[in-house]
C-alpha positions as CSV (number, residue, x, y, z in Angstrom):
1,X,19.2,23.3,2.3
2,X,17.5,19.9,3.1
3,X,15.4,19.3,6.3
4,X,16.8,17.3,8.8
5,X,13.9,15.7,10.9
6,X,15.9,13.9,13.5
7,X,17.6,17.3,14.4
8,X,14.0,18.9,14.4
9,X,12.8,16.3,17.5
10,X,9.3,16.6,15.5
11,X,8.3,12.5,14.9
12,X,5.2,13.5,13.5
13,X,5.8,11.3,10.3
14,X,6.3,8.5,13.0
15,X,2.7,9.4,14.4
16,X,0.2,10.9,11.6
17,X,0.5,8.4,8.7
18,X,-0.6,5.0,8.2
19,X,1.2,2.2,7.6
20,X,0.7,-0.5,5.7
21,X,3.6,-2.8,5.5
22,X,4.6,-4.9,8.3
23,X,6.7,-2.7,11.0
24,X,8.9,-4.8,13.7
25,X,6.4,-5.7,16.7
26,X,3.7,-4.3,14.8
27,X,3.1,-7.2,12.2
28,X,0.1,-5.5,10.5
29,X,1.3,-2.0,9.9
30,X,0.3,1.3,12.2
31,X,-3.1,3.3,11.9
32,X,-2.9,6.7,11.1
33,X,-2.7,9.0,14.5
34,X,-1.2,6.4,16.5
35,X,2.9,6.4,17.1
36,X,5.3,3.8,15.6
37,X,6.3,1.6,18.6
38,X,9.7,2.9,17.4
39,X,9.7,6.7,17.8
40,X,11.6,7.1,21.2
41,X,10.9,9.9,23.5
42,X,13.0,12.2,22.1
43,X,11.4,12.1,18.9
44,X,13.6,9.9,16.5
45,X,13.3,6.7,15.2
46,X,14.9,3.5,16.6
47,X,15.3,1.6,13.4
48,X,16.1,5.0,11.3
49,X,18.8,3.7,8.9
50,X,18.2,-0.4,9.1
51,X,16.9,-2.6,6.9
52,X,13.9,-4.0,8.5
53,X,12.5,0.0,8.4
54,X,9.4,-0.3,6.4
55,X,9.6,1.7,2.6
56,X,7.5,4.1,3.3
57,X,9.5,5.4,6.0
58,X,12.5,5.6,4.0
59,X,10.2,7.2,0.8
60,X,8.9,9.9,3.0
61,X,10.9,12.9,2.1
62,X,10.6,16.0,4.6
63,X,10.0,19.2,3.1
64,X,9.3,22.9,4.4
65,X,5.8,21.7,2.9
66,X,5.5,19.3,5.3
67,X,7.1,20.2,8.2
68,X,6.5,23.7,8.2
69,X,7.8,26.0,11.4
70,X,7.1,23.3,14.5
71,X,5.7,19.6,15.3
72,X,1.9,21.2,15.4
73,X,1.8,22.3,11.7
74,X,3.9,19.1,10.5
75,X,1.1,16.9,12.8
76,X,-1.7,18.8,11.3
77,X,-0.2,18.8,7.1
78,X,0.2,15.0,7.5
79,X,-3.0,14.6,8.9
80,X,-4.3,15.7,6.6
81,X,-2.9,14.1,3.6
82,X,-3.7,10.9,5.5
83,X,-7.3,12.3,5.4
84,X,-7.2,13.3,1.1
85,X,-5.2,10.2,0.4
86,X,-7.7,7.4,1.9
């Protein structure tokens, strides 16, 4: 069965990676570690589903991999990919 992020309340894809591509309000992309101005407090993303959602948002697949059992791990797994993809 496929992960559902939104219903996990997790954001950390909205937090660990970096961005490159231009985000709404954030004309030069995210660094990795720091939230998307678009992840709401209760963890989901603002712009989930429109067009002006940057690629790699929307090519970001969640996994059991990646998301593992709770926010913590799925922080810590992109983190770290972040780190071995630089």
């Amino acid at each position: 069965m496929p992960i559902n992020c939104s219903d996990r309340h997790c954001g950390a894809c909205c937090i660990a990676p970096s961005i490159n591509s231009p985000i709404p309000g954030m004309p030069h992309g995210k660094p990795a570690g720091v939230p998307c101005i678009h992840l709401q407090q209760d963890f989901r993303c603002a712009i989930f589903g429109q067009p002006e959602r940057p690629a790699f948002c929307g090519g970001l697949q969640p996994s059991d991999e990646m998301c593992g059992s709770d926010r913590v791990y799925a922080l810590r797994w992109l983190s770290e990919l972040e780190r071995a993809t630089c």
